[in-house]
C-alpha positions in Angstrom: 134.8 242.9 39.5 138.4 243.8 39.1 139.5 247.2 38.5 135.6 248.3 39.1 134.3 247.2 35.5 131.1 245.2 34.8 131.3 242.5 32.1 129.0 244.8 30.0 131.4 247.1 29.3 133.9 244.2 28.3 132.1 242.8 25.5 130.2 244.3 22.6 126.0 243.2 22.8 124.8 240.8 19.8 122.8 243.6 18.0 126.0 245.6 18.0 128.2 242.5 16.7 125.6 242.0 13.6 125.3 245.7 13.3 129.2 246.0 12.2 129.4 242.4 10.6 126.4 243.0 8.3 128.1 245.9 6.3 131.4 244.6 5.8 129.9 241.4 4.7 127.8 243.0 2.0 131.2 245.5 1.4 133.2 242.0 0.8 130.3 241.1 -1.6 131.8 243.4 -4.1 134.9 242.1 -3.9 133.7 238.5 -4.9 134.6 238.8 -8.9 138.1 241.1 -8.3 139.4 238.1 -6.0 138.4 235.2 -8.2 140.0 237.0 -11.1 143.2 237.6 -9.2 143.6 234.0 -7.8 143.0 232.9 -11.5 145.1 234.9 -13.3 147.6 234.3 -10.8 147.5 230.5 -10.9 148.2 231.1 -14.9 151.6 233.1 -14.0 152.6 230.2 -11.6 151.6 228.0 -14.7 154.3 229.8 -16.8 156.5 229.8 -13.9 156.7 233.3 -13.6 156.5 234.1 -9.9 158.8 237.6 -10.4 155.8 239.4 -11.7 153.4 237.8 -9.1 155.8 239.4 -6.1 156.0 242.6 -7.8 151.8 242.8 -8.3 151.2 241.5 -4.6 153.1 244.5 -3.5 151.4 247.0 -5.6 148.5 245.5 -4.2 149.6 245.4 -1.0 150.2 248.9 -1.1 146.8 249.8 -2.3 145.3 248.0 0.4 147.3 250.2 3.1 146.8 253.2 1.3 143.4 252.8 0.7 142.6 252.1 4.5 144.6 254.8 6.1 142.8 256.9 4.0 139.1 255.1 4.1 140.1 255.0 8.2 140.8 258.2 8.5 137.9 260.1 6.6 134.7 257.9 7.1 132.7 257.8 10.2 133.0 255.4 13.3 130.1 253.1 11.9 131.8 252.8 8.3 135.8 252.5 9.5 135.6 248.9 9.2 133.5 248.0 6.2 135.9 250.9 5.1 138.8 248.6 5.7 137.0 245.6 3.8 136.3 248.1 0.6 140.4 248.6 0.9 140.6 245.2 0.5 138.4 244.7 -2.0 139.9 247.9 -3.7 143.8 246.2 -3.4 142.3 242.9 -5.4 140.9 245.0 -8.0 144.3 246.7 -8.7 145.9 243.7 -8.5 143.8 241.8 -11.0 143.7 244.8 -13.5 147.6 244.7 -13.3 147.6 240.6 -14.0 145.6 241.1 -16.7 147.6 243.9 -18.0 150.8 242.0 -17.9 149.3 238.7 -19.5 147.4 240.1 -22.2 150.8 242.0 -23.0 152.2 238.3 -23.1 150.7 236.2 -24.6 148.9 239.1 -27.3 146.0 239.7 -26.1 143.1 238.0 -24.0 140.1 239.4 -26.0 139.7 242.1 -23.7 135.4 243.2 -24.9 134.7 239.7 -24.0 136.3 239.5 -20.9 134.8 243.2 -19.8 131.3 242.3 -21.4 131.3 238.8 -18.9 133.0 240.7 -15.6 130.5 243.5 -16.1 127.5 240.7 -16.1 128.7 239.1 -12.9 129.3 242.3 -11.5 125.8 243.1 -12.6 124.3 240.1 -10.6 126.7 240.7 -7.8 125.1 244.1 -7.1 121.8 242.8 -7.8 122.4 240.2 -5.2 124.1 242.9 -2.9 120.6 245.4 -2.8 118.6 241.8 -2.2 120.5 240.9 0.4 120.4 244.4 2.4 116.6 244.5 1.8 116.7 241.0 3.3 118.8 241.5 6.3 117.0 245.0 7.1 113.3 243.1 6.8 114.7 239.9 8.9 116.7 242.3 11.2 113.5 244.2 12.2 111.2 241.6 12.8 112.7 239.2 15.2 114.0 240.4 18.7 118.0 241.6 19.0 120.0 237.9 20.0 121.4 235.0 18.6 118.0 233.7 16.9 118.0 237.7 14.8 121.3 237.1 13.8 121.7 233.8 12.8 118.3 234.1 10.7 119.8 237.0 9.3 122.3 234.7 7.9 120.5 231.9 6.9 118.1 234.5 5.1 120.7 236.9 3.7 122.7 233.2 2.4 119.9 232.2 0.5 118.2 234.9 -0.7 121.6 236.0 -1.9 122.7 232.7 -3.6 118.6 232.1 -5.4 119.3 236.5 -6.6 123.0 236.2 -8.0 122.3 232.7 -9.6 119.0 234.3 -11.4 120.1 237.4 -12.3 123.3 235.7 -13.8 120.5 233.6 -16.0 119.0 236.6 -17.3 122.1 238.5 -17.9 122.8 235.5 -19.7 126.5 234.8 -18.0 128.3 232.0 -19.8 130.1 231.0 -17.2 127.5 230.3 -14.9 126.2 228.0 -17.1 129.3 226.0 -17.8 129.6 225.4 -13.8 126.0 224.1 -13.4 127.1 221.9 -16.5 130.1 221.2 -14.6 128.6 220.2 -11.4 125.7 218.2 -13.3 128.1 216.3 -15.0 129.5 215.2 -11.7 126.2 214.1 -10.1 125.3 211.9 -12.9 129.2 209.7 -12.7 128.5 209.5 -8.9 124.9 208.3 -9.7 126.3 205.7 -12.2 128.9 204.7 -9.8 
C-alpha cells in the first residue's frame, strides 16, 4: 500500500455509514412540513411576481442555516455534528417559511392564521409520531440482523414503510384535511386512467 495505509483506514465500515445516516435522516424528518411550506408559499410570491422578497427571505434563511451550524458544530458531540448540521437545515426552512408567511398574510390581509397553525401542528403531530416509530423500528431491525449491506438496506425498507403506514394513520386520527384531499386527489386519478 502506498504511503503504509491499509484500505481499512480509507473508508468508513457499513455499520458506521448507517450509524451516521440513520440520525440525520430521522433529524431531516422534522424538517418535512417547514420545507413543503416554504416551497409553497414561495411558488405563490413567484405567482405575484414578486421575486425581491423571495431573495431577501433566502438570505435570512441562508444565514440561519450558517449560523445555526457553526454553532450546532461547534457545541454538540462528534456523533451528533452532522445530524446537527441537518437540524440547521431544517432550522433555516423554518425561518424562512415563518418569514413567507409573515410577508403574505401582511399582503393579501391575512391567511387565517388558527387554521393554518391548528393543520401544521396536526402534521407535525403525525410527523413526530412517525419520527419515534421509525427509531423504534430501525433500533429493533438494526439489532437483529448482522452489521452489512442486508442490516442496512432492511433498515430502510423497514424504517420506509413503517414510517409511511404511522404518518398516514396518525394524520387519519388527527383528522388532517389535507391528507384527505391528496388521497382524493390521487383516487381521482386512478379511476380516469382506469376509464381510459
Amino acid at each position: 500500500m502506498e504511503n503504509g495505509t491499509s484500505p481499512s483506514t480509507n473508508t468508513i465500515s457499513t455499520g458506521t455509514s448507517s450509524e451516521v445516516l440513520v440520525p440525520v435522516l430521522m433529524v431531516f424528518v422534522l424538517g418535512l412540513v417547514p420545507f413543503s411550506t416554504y416551497q409553497l408559499v414561495l411558488r405563490a410570491f413567484y405567482a405575484l411576481q414578486d421575486t425581491r422578497t423571495t431573495f431577501r427571505v433566502n438570505l435570512v434563511s441562508v444565514a440561519v442555516n450558517v449560523v445555526v451550524n457553526l454553532v450546532l458544530f461547534n457545541l454538540l458531540p462528534v456523533r451528533w455534528k452532522i445530524p446537527g448540521l441537518a437540524l440547521g437545515h431544517a432550522t433555516s426552512y423554518t425561518v424562512g417559511s415563518a418569514l413567507l408567511l409573515y410577508v403574505m398574510s401582511r399582503r393579501i390581509g391575512g391567511l387565517g392564521g388558527r387554521r393554518i397553525l391548528a393543520a401544521v401542528g396536526r402534521m407535525l403531530a403525525a410527523g413526530l409520531v412517525m419520527f419515534a416509530v421509525t427509531v423504534l423500528v430501525s433500533r429493533g431491525v438494526g439489532g437483529a440482523f448482522h452489521p452489512g449491506l442486508g442490516r442496512d438496506l432492511a433498515t430502510v425498507v423497514a424504517g420506509v414503510a413503517v414510517g409511511a403506514g404511522t404518518y398516514l394513520a396518525a394524520a387519519r386520527l388527527l383528522r388532517v384535511q389535507e391528507l384527505a384531499l391528496l388521497l382524493e386527489v390521487v383516487r381521482r386519478r386512478g379511476a380516469r386512467r382506469a376509464q381510459g
